[in-house]
N, C-alpha and C positions, 0 to 999 in steps of 0.2 A: 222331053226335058226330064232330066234327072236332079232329084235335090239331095244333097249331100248334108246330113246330121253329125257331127261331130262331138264327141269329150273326152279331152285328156289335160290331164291336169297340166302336165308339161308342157311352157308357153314352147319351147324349142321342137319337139317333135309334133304339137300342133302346127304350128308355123312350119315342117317339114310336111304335112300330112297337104295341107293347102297347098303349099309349093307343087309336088307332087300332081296334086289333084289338078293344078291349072297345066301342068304339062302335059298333062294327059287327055285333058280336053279342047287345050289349046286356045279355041274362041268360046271366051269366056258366055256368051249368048244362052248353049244349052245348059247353064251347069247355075244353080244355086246353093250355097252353102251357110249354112244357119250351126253354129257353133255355141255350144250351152256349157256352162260353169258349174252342172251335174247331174247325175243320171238320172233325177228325177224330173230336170229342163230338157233334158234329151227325149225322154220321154213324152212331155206335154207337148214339147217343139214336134215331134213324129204324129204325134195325135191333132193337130191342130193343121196339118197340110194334108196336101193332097197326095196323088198322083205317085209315080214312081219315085220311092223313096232308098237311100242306103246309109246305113247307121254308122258311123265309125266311133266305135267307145273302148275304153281301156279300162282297166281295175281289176281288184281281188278276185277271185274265186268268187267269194261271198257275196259279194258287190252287184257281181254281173249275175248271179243266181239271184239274188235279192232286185233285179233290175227285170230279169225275166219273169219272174214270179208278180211283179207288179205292173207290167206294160204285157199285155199279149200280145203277141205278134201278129202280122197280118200279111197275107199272101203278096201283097204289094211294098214290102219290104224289106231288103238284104242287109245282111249284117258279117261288119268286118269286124273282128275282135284282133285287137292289139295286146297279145299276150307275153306276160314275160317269163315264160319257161313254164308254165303251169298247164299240160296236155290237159285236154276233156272237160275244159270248163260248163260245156252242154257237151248233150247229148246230142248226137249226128243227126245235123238237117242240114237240106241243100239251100236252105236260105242264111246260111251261118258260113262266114270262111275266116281262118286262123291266120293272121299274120304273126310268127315270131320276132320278138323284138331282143337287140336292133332288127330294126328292118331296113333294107336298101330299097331304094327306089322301084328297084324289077321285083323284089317280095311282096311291097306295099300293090304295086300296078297288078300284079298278079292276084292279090286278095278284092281289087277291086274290079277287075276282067271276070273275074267268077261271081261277083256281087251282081256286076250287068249282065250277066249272061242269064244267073238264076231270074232276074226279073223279065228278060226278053225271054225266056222259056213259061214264063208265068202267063204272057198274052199272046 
C-alpha cells in the first residue's frame, strides 16, 4: 500500500492530480491520499504515517527549500515536485522527481512511475 501526500494550492490541478492518481491505480483499495492545506501539514501528515509514502507538493523555490530544510527526508519516501519552470529547485536525488507544469497526465504518471520505482528499489 502506497499513501499519497499532497499540496497545491490550486483546487483544479489538485483535483487533476487525484483524478490522475485514481487512474493510475484504478482500485482504489491500495492507494490512500491525505491532502494538506500546507507544507508545514504536508509535512506533519508525512511524519505521522507510515509505511511507503510519496509527497506530491508544489511552490516557490523558497518554499520548497524552506520545506526541506524543515521536514528531513526519509528513505521511505518519494517526492514529486510540481514545478513551474524553475530547474534545480534541490539538489539531484533519486527520491526527488520533477514534474513541469502544465503537466499532462503521461508527465504527472511519469513523475509518479519514478516516485514507485525509487521506493520499490528502497526494499
Amino acid at each position: 500500500m502506497v499513501s499519497f501526500h499532497i499540496f497545491e494550492n490550486d483546487a483544479f490541478v489538485r483535483g487533476d492530480v487525484i483524478d490522475i492518481l485514481q487512474d493510475y491505480f484504478g482500485d482504489f483499495t491500495e492507494l490512500t491520499i491525505t491532502v494538506a492545506d500546507s507544507l508545514t501539514r504536508l509535512a506533519d501528515g508525512l511524519r505521522s504515517s507510515a509505511g511507503n509514502r510519496v509527497a506530491v507538493l508544489s511552490g516557490t523555490k523558497v518554499q520548497i527549500s524552506e520545506f526541506f530544510s524543515f521536514y528531513t527526508p526519509s528513505r521511505d519516501i518519494a517526492y514529486v515536485i510540481l514545478e513551474d519552470g524553475e530547474k534545480g529547485l534541490l539538489q539531484a536525488a533519486d527520491s526527488v522527481s520533477y514534474v513541469h507544469r502544465p503537466f499532462t497526465n503521461e508527465s504527472l504518471t511519469a513523475g509518479i512511475k519514478s516516485a514507485l520505482s525509487y521506493l520499490h528499489s528502497c526494499h
